[in-house]
Every structure is written in C-alpha cells, then in structure tokens.
C-alpha positions in Angstrom: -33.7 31.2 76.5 -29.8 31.1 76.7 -28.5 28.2 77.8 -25.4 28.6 79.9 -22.7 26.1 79.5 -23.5 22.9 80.6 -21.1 20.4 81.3 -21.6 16.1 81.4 -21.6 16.5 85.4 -20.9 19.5 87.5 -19.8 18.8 90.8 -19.1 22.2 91.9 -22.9 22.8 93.6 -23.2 19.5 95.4 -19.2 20.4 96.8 -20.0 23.6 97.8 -22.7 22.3 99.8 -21.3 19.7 101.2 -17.6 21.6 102.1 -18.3 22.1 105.7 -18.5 18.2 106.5 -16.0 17.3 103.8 -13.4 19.6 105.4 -13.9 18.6 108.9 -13.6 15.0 107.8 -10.0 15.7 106.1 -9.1 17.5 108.9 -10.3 14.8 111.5 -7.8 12.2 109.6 -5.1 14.6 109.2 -5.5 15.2 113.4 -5.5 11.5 113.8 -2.5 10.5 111.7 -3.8 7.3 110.9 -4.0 7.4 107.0 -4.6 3.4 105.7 -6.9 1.3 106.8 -8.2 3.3 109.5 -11.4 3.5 111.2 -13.1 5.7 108.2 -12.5 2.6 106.1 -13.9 0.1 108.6 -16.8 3.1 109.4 -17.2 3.2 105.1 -17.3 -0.4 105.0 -20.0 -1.3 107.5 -22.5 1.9 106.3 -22.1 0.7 102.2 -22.7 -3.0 103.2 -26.0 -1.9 105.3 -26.9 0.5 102.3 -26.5 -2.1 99.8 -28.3 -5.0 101.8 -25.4 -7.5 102.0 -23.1 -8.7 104.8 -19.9 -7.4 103.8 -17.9 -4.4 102.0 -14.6 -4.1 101.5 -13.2 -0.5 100.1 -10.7 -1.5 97.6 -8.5 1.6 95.6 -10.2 1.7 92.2 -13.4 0.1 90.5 -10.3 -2.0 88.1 -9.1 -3.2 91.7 -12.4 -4.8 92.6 -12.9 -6.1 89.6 -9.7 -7.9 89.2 -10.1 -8.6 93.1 -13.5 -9.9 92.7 -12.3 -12.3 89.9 -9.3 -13.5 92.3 -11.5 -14.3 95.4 -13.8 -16.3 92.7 -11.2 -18.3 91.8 -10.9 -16.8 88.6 -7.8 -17.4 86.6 -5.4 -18.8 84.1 -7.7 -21.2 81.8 -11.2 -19.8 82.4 -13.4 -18.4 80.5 -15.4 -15.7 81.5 -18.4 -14.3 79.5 -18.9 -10.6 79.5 -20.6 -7.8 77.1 -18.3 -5.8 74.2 -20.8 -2.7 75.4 -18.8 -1.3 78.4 -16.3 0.1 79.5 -12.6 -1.7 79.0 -12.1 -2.5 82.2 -14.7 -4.8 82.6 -12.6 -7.0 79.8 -9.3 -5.7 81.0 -9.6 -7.3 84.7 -10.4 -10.9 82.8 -7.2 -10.5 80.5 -5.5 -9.0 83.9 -6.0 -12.4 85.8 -5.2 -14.5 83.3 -8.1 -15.6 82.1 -9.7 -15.3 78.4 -12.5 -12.6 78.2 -15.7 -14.1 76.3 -17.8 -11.6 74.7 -21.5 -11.4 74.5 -24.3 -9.7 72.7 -26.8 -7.1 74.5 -30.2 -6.5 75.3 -30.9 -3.3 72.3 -33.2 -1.5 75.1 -31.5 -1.9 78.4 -27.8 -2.0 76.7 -27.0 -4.8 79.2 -25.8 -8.5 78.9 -28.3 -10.4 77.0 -28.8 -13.7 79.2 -29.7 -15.7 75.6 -26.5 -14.6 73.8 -24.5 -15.9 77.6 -26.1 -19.4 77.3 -24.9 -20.0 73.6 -21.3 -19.1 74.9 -21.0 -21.2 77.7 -18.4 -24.0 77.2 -16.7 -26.4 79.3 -13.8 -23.5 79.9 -16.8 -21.1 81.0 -15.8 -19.9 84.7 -17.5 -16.7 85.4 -20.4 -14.0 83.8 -19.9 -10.6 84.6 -23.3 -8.8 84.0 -22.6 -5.3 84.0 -25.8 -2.6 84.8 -24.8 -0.4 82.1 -25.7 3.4 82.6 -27.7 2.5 85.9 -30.0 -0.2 84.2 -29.7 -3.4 86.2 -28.7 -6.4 83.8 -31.1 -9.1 84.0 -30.1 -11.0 86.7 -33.0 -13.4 87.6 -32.2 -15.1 84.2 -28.8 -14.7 85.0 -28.7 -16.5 87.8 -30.7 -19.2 87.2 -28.5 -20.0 84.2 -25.2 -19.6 86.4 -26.5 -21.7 88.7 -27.7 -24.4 86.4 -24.2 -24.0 84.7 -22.3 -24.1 87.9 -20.8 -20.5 87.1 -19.4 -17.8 89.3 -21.4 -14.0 88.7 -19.4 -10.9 89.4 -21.6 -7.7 89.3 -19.6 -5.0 87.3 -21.5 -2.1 89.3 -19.3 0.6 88.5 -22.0 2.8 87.3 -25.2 1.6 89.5 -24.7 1.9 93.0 -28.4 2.3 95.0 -30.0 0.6 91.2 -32.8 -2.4 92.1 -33.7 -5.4 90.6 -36.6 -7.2 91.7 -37.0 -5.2 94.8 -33.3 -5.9 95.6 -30.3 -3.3 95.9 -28.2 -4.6 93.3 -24.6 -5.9 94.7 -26.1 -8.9 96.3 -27.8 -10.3 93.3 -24.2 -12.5 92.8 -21.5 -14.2 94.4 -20.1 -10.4 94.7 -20.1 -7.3 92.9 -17.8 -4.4 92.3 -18.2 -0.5 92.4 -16.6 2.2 91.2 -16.4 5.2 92.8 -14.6 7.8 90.6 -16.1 11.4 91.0 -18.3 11.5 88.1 -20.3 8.1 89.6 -23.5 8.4 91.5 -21.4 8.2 94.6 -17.9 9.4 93.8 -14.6 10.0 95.5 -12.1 12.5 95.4 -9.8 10.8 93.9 -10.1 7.1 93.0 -12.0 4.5 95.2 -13.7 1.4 94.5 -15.7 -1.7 96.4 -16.6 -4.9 96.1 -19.8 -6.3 98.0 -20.5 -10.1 98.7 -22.7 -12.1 101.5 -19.5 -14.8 101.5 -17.7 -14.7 104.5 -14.9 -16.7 102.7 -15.2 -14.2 99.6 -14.5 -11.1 101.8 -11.9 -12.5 103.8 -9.9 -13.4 100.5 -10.6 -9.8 99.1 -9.3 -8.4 102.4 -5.8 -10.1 102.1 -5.4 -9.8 98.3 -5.7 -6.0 98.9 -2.8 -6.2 101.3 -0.7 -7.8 99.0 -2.0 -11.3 100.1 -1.5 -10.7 103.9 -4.1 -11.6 106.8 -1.1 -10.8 109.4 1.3 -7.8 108.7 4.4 -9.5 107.3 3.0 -12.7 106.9 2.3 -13.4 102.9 0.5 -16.0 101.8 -0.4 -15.4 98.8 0.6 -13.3 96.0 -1.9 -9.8 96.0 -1.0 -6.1 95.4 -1.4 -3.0 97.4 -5.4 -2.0 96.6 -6.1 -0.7 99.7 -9.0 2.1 100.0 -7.6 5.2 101.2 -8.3 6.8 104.7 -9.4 10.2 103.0 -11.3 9.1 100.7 -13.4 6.6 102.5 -13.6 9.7 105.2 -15.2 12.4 102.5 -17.5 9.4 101.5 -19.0 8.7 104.3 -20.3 12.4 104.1 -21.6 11.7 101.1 -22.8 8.4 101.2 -26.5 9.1 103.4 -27.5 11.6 100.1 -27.2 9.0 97.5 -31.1 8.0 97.7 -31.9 12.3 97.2 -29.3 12.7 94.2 -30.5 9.2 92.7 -34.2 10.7 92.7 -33.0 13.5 91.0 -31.5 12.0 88.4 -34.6 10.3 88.0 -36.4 14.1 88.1 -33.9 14.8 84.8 -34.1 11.4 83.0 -37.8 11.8 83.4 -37.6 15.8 82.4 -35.7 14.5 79.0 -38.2 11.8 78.2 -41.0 14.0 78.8 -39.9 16.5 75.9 -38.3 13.7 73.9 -40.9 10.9 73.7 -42.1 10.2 70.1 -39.7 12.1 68.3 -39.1 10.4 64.8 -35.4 8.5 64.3 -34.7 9.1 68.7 -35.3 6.7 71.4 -34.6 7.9 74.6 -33.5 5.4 77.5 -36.6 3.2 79.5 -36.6 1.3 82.4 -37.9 -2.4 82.4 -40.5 -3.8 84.5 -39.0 -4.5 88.5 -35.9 -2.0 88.1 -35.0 0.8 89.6 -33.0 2.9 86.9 -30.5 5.2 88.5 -29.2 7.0 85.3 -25.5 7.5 86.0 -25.9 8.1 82.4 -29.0 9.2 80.3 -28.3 7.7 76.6 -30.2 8.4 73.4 -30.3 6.0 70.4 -30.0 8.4 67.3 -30.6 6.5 64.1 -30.2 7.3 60.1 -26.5 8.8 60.9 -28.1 11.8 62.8 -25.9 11.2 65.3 -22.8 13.5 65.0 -25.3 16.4 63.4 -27.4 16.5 67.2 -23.8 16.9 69.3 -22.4 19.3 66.9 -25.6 21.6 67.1 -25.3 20.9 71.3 -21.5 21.7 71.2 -22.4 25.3 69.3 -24.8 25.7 72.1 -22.2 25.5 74.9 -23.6 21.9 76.0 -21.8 18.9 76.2 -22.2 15.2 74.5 -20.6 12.2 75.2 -20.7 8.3 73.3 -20.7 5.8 75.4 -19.1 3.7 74.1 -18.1 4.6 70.3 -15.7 1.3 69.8 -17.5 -1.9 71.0 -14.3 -3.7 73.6 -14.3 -6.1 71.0 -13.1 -4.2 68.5 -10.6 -2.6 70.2 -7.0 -2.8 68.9 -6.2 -5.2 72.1 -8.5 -7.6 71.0 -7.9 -7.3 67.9 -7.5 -11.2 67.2 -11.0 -12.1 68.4 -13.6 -12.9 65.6 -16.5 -12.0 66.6 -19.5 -10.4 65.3 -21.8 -8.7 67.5 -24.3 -7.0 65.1 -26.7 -5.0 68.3 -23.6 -4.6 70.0 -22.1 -2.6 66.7 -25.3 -0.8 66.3 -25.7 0.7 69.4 -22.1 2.1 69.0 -23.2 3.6 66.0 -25.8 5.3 67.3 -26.0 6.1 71.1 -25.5 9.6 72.6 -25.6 10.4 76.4 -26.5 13.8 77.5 -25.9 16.2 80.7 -27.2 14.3 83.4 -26.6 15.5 87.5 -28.9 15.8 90.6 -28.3 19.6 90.4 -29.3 19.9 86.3 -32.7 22.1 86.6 -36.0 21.2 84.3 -35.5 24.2 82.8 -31.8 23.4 81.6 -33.1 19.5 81.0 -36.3 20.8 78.8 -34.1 23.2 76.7 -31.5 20.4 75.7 -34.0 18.6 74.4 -35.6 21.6 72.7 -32.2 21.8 71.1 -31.5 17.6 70.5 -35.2 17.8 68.4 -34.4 20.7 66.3 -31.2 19.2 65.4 -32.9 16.2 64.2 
C-alpha cells in the first residue's frame, strides 16, 4: 500500500461538506450588516454554554484573550503567583507574565502529560493566587484533586481548555470543573474557526459579567469606561460559521477516538513506544495523539514518516521553562524534560481512515 500524503489535520473534507451552511451563514451576516457583537455571538454563546454544561459563555477573539481575560475576572494580577505546567503551550505562561503576575511552574503526570496535583501542593506559597490545569492533548488534568487542594488553599482554578473542548472528567464536560475555563478555537482544534476565536466558560454570574466588559475595553455601557480592558471581542463571522459546526463536535470527537483507538490497536506492545491512554473517569478527546519514543529513536521514526509523505509534529520540543523568556527561572523539572525528549504526535482528524491510521503505524514500528 501507498500512502498518499498525509498532513497533521486536513480540513479540506469536513469544509467541503459543510460549505453549503457555512456560506449561507457568511452571507446571512454580510445581508444583515451587523458584524460585532451581533446575534450570532449571543446565538454562539448560549448553544457552547448548554454544550458544555455551565451557565455562561462568552466568545472572546483568541484562546490568549480568554486566558489573560480569565486571569483578569479572577482577580489575577501584579503580585500573584500562579502555578502552571512547563508542558504546554506558551501561552498558557504568557497570559500570567501578560497580567502581571509571576508564572509558577509545575511538574506533570508522565502518562496523562497534565499538571501533576502533588508537584502544585509543594509550590503553593503565601503569593500562590491561581492554578491553571491545562488538559493537554484532550486528556482532562486531574481536577478532583485539583480542586480539593484549591479549595483547601483558598486558590482561584482557570481551566486552560484550548485543546479539550467536549473532554469529561468524572462524568462532567470539562469547563465547569473551575471557577472558569478558557478555549481555543483556532482551526486545527476540535472545534475551530476560520480565523481566530476563543471562549471562556464559568457558572459565576459576577465572573461573566467582568469578562463581558474587559472584552469591550472595560465598558458595560458604550462610552462609559470603567475599567481598563482591550478590544477582545469575538467576531460576528466567525461565531456565525461556528455555530454550523458546533452540533458535529460529539461525531468528529468519536472519530478521533475511532483513530486514536486504530493507532493503539497496531501499536500496543511495541518495545521502546508508548502510545497515549486514557485514565479511569475521562473522556479523552485526542486533539492530539502523542507517542512516547525512548532510547533517542525519536528523530529516526519522523524522518522514516517524512520520506513517506506523512507528517510529525513535537509537542512540545522546549519545555516553557526553558524557553529563552524565562530564562532566569531555576527550575528543574526532570518528567517535564523527558517527555520533551521523547514525545511525537501523529496525523490525527475525524476524516483520517483505518486504513491510513493502520499504515502509519505499520511505518512508526518498522522505523523503530
């Protein structure tokens, strides 16, 4: 068998599908002429929060604006502390540094790649504000020890769901599970834009109402400022085009279950891999499917993929901790550092077939 080439995500089926609706939906807020803040927004806002089990939504322009949004509304500033893992993505750190506040890093669970709750407690000090468990790949974070340590601590918890929107946790849809979370939704996510779009999701009235204003550069009243926000308002077409896509989320998160499971399937006891699992209560929703690859295999399995026309990605190869920004922290996160070394995330889409699944790993073992 030839295997075509195969991208990290392909869009280009599920668009082609879905053109009809996304067109008409463009063309309905073209036709209306009311472009920020309209009624897809409020429409978007309403159908994520009853998808995602909480009381409020609030479409924000970028996962970085809920983030640093989400931090605001909490309080979150100039003198805090806030815990988070080195094993993400930068912005997870960046939106701590971006309000001011001192970014805290934490060790990780070595199977789940998330925030390990033991490594949070033996950070906390009296500066300690916030935790902001991040559900790395699609893997919920732990957060029933979580929470029970933030609230015997008296801390804040920000969900960084960039990369898990429709994951569970204890028969929960995670962005609830805190006192808010935040999404991304740039294309390649689960649910993704056409463009950039984030959320953030809380069950605080008072939360929502202070995300609401800091979007609009701190305004509850047009013209009347009272506080200092930014402009990080969701835009009308994009919360139009995913509203079309929002009701398929539960089919495309089931297939990307179909291919995580396809990949385990044909890589399961292979000597020096260990492919992703799911622990016990969580609903996995694989934005990404990542290998561990040890004895410096690594680099030999993605160069043998590349010849084959298939593409690799490391996520992440520089822990955020040892990024040049950060480069006066001293910190030594030994799992953390390991899993850089080694980790190796494959094609993963709803549209990727068996076959094309069962062939890449036909391909990762005989590199190995």
């Amino acid at each position: 068998m030839t295997t075509a080439k195969i991208p990290m995500v392909d869009l280009s089926e599920q668009t082609a599908r879905l053109m009809p609706e996304l067109e008409k939906a463009v063309a309905d807020v073209l036709r209306s002429g009311r472009f920020i803040l309209g009624p897809n927004v409020e429409s978007f806002e309403r159908e994520a929060a009853e998808f995602l089990g909480v009381r409020f939504a609030i479409g924000v322009g970028s996962g970085t604006d809920a983030l640093v949004l989400g931090l605001r509304a909490l309080g979150v500033g100039p003198g805090d502390e806030v815990i988070v893992p080195s094993f993400t993505f930068f912005a997870t750190a960046e939106s701590v540094s971006l309000v001011g506040a001192t970014p805290v890093f934490a060790e990780i669970d070595p199977v789940s790649f998330c925030i390990d709750a033991g490594s949070v407690r033996r950070l906390i000090t009296p500066r300690t504000r916030a935790i902001v468990p991040v559900h790395l790949f699609g893997h919920p974070a732990d957060m029933t020890t979580l929470r029970a340590l933030a609230t015997e601590k008296g801390l804040v918890l920000l969900e960084d769901a960039a990369q898990a929107f429709g994951a569970v946790h204890a028969g929960t849809r995670i962005g609830g599970l805190g006192e808010a979370a935040a999404f991304s939704f740039f294309p390649s996510k689960n649910l993704g834009a056409f463009g950039e779009a984030g959320l953030i999701s809380t069950n605080d009235p008072r939360i929502a109402e202070s995300v609401r204003s800091l979007r609009a550069h701190g305004s509850r009243q047009r013209y009347v400022n009272t506080e200092i926000g930014y402009n990080a308002r969701l835009d009308e077409i994009q919360a139009a085009m995913l509203r079309v896509k929002l009701p398929h989320v539960p089919r495309w998160n089931d297939e990307r279950r179909r291919v995580a499971a396809d990949y385990t399937a044909a890589l399961s006891g292979v000597a020096g891999l260990v492919p992703p699992s799911v622990a016990a209560g969580c609903t996995h929703v694989f934005h990404q499917y990542t290998l561990r690859i040890s004895d410096g295999r690594r680099e030999a399995v993605a160069r043998a993929l590349e010849s084959a026309g298939i593409a690799t990605q490391i996520y992440y190869p520089i822990p955020v901790h040892k990024l040049p920004v950060y480069a006066d922290r001293q910190v030594a996160l030994p799992v953390t550092e390991k899993a850089a070394a080694e980790v190796l995330s494959l094609p993963i889409f709803p549209e990727l077939s068996t076959a094309s699944a069962r062939e890449i790993a036909r391909l990762v073992r005989a590199a190995l």
